[in-house]
C-alpha positions as CSV (number, residue, x, y, z in Angstrom):
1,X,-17.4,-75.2,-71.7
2,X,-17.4,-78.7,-70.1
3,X,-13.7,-79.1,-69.8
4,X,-11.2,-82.6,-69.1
5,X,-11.4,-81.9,-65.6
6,X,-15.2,-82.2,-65.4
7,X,-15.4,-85.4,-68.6
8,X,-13.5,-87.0,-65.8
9,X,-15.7,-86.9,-63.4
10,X,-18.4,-87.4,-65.1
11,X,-17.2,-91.3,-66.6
12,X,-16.4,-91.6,-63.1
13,X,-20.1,-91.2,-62.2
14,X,-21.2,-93.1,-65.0
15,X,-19.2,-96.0,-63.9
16,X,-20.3,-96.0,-60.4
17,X,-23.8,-96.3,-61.9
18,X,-23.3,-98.5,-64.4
19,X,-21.8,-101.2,-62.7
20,X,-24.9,-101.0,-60.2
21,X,-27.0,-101.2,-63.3
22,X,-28.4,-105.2,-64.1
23,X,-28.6,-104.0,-67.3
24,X,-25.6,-102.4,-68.3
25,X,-24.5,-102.5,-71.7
26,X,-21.7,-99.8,-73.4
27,X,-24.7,-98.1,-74.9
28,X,-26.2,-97.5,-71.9
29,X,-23.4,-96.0,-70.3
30,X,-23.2,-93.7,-73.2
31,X,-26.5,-92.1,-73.2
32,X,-26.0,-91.9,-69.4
33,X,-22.6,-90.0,-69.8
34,X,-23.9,-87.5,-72.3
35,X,-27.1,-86.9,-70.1
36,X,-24.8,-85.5,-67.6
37,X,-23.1,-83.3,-69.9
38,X,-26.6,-82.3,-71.5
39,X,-27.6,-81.5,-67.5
40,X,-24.3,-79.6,-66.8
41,X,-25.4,-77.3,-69.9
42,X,-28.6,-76.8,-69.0
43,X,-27.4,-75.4,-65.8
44,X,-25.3,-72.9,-67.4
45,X,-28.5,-71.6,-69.4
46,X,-30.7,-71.9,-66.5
47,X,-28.2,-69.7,-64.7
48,X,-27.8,-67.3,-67.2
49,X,-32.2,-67.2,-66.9
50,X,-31.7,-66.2,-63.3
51,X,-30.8,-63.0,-64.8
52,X,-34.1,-62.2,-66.4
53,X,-35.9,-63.8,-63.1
54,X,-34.0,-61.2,-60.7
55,X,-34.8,-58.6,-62.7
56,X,-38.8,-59.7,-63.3
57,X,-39.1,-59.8,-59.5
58,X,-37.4,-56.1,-59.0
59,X,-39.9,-54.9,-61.3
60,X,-42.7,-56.2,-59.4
61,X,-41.1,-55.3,-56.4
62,X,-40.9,-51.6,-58.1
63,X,-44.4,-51.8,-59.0
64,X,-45.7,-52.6,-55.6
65,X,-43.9,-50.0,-54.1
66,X,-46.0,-47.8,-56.6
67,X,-49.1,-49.4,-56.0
68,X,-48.2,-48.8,-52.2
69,X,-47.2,-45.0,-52.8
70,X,-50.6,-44.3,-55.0
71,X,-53.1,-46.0,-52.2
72,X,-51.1,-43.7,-49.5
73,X,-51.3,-40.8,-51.7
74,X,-47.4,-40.8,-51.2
75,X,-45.1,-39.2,-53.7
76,X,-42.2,-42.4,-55.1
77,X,-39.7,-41.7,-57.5
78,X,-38.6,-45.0,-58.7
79,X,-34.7,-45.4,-59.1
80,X,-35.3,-47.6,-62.5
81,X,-31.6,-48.2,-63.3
82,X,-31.2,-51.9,-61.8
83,X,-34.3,-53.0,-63.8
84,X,-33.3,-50.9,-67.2
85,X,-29.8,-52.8,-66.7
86,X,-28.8,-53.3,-70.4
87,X,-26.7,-56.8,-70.1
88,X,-29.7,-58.1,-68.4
89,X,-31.5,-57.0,-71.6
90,X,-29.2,-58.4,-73.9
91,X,-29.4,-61.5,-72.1
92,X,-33.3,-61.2,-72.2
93,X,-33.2,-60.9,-76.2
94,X,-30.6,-63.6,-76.9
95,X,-31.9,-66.3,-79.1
96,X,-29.8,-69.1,-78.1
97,X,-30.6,-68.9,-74.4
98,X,-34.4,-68.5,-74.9
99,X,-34.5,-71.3,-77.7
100,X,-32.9,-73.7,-74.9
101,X,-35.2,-72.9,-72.0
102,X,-38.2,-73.4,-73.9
103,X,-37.0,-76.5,-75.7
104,X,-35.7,-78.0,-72.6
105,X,-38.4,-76.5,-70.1
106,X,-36.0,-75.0,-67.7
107,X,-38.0,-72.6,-65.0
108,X,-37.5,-70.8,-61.7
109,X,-41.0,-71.7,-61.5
110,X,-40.3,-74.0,-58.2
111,X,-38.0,-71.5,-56.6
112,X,-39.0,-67.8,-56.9
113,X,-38.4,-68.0,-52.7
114,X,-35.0,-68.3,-53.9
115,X,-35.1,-65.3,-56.3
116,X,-36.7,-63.5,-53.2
117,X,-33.8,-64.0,-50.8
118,X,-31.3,-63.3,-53.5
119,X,-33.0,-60.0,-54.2
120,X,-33.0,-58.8,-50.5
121,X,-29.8,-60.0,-50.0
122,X,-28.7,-58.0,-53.1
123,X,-30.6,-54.8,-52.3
124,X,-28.4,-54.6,-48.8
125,X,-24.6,-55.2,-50.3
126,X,-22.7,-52.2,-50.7
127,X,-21.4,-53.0,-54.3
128,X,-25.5,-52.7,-55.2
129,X,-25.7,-49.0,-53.6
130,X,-22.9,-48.0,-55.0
131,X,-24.6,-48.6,-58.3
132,X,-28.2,-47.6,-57.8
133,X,-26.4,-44.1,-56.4
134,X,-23.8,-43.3,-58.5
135,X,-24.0,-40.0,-61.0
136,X,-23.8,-41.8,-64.0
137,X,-23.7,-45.6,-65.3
138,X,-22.0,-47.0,-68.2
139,X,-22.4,-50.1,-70.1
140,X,-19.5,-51.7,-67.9
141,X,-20.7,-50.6,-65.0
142,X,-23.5,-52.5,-65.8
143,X,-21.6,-55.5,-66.3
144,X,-20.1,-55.4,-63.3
145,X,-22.8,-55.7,-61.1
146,X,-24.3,-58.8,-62.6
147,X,-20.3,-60.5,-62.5
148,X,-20.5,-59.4,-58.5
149,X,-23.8,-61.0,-58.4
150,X,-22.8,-64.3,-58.9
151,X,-19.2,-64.2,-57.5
152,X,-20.4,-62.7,-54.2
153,X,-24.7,-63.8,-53.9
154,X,-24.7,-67.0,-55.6
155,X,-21.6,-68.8,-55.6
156,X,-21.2,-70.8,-52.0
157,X,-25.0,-69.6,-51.4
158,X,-26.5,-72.9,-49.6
159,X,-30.1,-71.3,-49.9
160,X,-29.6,-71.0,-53.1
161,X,-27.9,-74.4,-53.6
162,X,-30.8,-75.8,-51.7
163,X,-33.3,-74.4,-54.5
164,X,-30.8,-76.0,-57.1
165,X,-31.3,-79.5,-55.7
166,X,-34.8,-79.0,-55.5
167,X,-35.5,-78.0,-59.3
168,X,-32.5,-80.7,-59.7
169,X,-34.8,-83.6,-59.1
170,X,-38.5,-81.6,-60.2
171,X,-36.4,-81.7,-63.8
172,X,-35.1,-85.1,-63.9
173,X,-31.8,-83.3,-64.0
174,X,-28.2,-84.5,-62.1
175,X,-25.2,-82.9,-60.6
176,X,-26.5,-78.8,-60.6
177,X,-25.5,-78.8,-56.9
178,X,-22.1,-80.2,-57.3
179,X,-21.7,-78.1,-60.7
180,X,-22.5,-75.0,-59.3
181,X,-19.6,-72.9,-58.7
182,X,-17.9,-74.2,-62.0
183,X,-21.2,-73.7,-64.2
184,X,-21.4,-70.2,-62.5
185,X,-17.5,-69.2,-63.2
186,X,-18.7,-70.2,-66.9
187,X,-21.7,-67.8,-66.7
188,X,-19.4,-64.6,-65.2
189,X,-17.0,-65.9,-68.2
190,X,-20.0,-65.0,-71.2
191,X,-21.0,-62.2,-68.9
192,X,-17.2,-60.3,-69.6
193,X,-17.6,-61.7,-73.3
194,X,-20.8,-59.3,-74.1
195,X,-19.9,-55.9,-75.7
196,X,-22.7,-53.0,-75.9
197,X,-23.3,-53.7,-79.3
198,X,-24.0,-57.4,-78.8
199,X,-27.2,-58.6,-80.7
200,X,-29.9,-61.7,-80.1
201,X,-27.6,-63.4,-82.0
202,X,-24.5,-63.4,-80.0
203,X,-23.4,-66.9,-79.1
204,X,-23.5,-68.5,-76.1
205,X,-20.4,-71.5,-74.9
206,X,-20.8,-74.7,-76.5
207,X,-21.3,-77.7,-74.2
208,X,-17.4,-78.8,-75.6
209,X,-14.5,-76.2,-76.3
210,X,-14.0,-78.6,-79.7
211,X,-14.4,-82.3,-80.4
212,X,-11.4,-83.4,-79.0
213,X,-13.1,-83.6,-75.4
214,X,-15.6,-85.8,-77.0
215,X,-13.8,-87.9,-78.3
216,X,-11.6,-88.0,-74.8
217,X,-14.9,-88.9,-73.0
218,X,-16.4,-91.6,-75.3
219,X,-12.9,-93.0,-74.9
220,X,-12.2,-93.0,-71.6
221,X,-15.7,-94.1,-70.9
222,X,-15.1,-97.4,-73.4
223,X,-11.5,-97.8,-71.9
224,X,-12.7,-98.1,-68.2
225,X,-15.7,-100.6,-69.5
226,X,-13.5,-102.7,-71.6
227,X,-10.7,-103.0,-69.5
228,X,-12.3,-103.9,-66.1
229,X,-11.1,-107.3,-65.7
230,X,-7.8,-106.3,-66.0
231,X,-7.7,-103.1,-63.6
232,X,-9.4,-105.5,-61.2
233,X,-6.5,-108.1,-61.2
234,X,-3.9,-105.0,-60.9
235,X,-5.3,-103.4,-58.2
236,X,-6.2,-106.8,-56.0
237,X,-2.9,-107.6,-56.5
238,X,-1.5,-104.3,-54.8
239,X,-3.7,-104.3,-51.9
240,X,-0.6,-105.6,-49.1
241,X,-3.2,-107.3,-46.9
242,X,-6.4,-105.2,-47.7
243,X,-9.3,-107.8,-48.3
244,X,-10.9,-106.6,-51.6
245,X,-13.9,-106.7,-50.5
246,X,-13.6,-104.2,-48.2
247,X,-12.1,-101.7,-50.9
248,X,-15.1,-99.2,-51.0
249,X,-16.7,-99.6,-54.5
250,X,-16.1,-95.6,-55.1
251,X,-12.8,-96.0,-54.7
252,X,-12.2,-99.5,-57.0
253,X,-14.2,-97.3,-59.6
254,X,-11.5,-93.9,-59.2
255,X,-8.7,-96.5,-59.4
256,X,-9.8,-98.3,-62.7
257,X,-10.8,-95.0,-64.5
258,X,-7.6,-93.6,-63.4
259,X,-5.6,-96.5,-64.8
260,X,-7.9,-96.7,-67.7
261,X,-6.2,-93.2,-69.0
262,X,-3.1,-93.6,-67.9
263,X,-2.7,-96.8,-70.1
264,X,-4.9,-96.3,-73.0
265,X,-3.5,-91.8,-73.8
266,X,0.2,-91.6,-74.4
267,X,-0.5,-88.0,-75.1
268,X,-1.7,-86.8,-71.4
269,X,1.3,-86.8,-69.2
270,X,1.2,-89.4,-66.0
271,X,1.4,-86.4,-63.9
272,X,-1.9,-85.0,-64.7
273,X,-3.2,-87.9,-64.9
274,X,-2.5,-88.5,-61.7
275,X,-3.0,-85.6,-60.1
276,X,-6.7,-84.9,-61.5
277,X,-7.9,-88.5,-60.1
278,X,-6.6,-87.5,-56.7
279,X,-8.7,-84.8,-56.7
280,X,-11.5,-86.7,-57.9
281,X,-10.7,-88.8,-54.6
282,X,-10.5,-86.1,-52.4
283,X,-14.2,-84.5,-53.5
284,X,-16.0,-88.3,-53.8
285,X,-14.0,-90.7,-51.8
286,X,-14.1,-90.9,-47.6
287,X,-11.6,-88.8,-46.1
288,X,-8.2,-89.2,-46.6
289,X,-9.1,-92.3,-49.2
290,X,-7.0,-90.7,-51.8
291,X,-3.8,-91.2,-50.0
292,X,-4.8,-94.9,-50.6
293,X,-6.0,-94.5,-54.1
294,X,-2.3,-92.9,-54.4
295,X,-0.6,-95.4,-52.9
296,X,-2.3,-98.2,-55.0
297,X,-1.8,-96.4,-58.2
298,X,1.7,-95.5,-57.5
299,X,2.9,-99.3,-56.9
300,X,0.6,-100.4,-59.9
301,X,3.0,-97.7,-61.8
302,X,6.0,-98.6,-60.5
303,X,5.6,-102.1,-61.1
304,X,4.8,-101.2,-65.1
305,X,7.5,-99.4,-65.3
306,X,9.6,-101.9,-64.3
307,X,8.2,-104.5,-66.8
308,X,8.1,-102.3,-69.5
309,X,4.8,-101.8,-70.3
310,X,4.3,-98.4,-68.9
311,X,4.8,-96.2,-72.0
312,X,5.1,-92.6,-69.8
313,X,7.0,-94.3,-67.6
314,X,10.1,-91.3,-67.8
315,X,7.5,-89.5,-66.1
316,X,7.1,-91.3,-63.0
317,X,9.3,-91.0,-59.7
């Protein structure tokens, strides 16, 4: 699940952290970079949840409109198809995803208001009718609504958002806000990968696709640490007349991670390298800092190459 692009960002987290930290040892970064990847998990199963907390509240939204109908002496035929949905029960049953809320506590607890608006939201889109009215429903069908649920009510949805970053800091968790979109891309992804004859025990993602990206992140992480002193001396020697004191920290941090991989994996080539810390720069840094963060890195590169020491050197421009 947690892919290059995201270990990335995370060391880069974890460095700007540690080096605030008095007592920063390599340890210490380490249990704060896999925290963050524990956190980014348990968004994806807390997500996945949401599932079974929509559908609890239209239940009870079902059964007050019959409690309604009854004291009225009304007649209510309840449309039951939304709430009998059968990926929602399938997600309900699996073992996996129930094991890790109760282990790790995850609730909705502090933000049904959020399942609320998501639910009235829901009830007026027209993908939503279409379902509830159509002649017949299929298993797919049924998979479709909940992939539309989180393309088009959850991802981008600030309320919701909002209600992350509250349950973000009541569960001593980091980054669900800034994970959001990617975490829910992952949840639509095991969504299209149930069949109708999934069981309880169907897996869920792992946190890694394999244990190469562990061993990319421990890596990387121990690169950036152990090489600081020498990144520091590269990149105050290609400022041109920037004082270095002035370089904001985010950025010194980008730049040494950056460099950091580019100098320590022959296997990655120096153009994605490149590219991926430049978007790093775009979403972290102040605006228009990554041309700078180019710039720097570029004449660091170019004066490698030149000296010989830059082993992807073919690569570069």
């Amino acid at each position: 699940m947690i892919n290059r692009t995201m270990v990335r960002t995370r060391v880069v987290q974890t460095m700007f952290a540690y080096y605030q930290d008095s007592d920063k040892t390599l340890l210490s970064a380490r249990k704060e970079l896999n925290k963050c990847f524990a956190d980014t998990y348990d968004l994806y199963f807390l997500l996945l949840d949401f599932i079974n907390e929509l559908t609890a509240h239209a239940q009870r939204m079902l059964e007050d409109q019959q409690a309604r109908a009854r004291a009225t002496h009304m007649s209510f035929t309840p449309n039951r198809r939304f709430v009998q949905n059968r990926l929602a029960q399938q997600i309900f049953d699996n073992n996996a995803l129930r094991t890790r809320v109760q282990e790790q506590k995850l609730s909705w607890e502090s933000s049904l208001q959020a399942v609320s608006d998501v639910y009235k939201r829901l009830i007026e889109s027209d993908f939503y009718m279409e379902y509830m009215r159509a002649q017949e429903c299929t298993y797919e069908d049924d998979k479709r609504l909940w992939r539309q649920i989180f393309q088009y009510l959850l991802a981008g949805n600030e309320t919701f958002y909002d209600a992350l970053d509250e349950m973000e800091v009541v569960l001593d968790k980091t980054n669900w806000v800034t994970d959001a979109d990617i975490v829910i891309s992952y949840v639509i992804k095991t969504i299209k990968r149930f069949k109708e004859n999934s069981t309880p025990q169907t897996p869920l993602l792992e946190m890694f696709d394999n244990e190469d990206e562990i061993r990319f992140a421990e890596q990387l992480l121990e690169h950036a640490i152990q090489g600081h002193e020498q990144y520091e001396v590269w990149i105050n020697s290609h400022l041109k007349g920037w004082d270095a004191d002035r370089i904001a920290y985010m950025d010194r941090i980008i730049l040494e991670v950056a460099l950091a991989e580019i100098t320590s994996f022959d296997e990655i080539a120096l153009t994605i390298s490149l590219n991926e810390y430049i978007e790093i720069a775009k979403e972290y840094s102040g605006d228009k800092n990554y041309m700078f963060i180019n710039g720097i890195l570029t004449e660091i590169l170019r004066d490698m190459k030149h000296q010989g020491t830059l082993l992807k050197a073919e690569t570069l421009k």
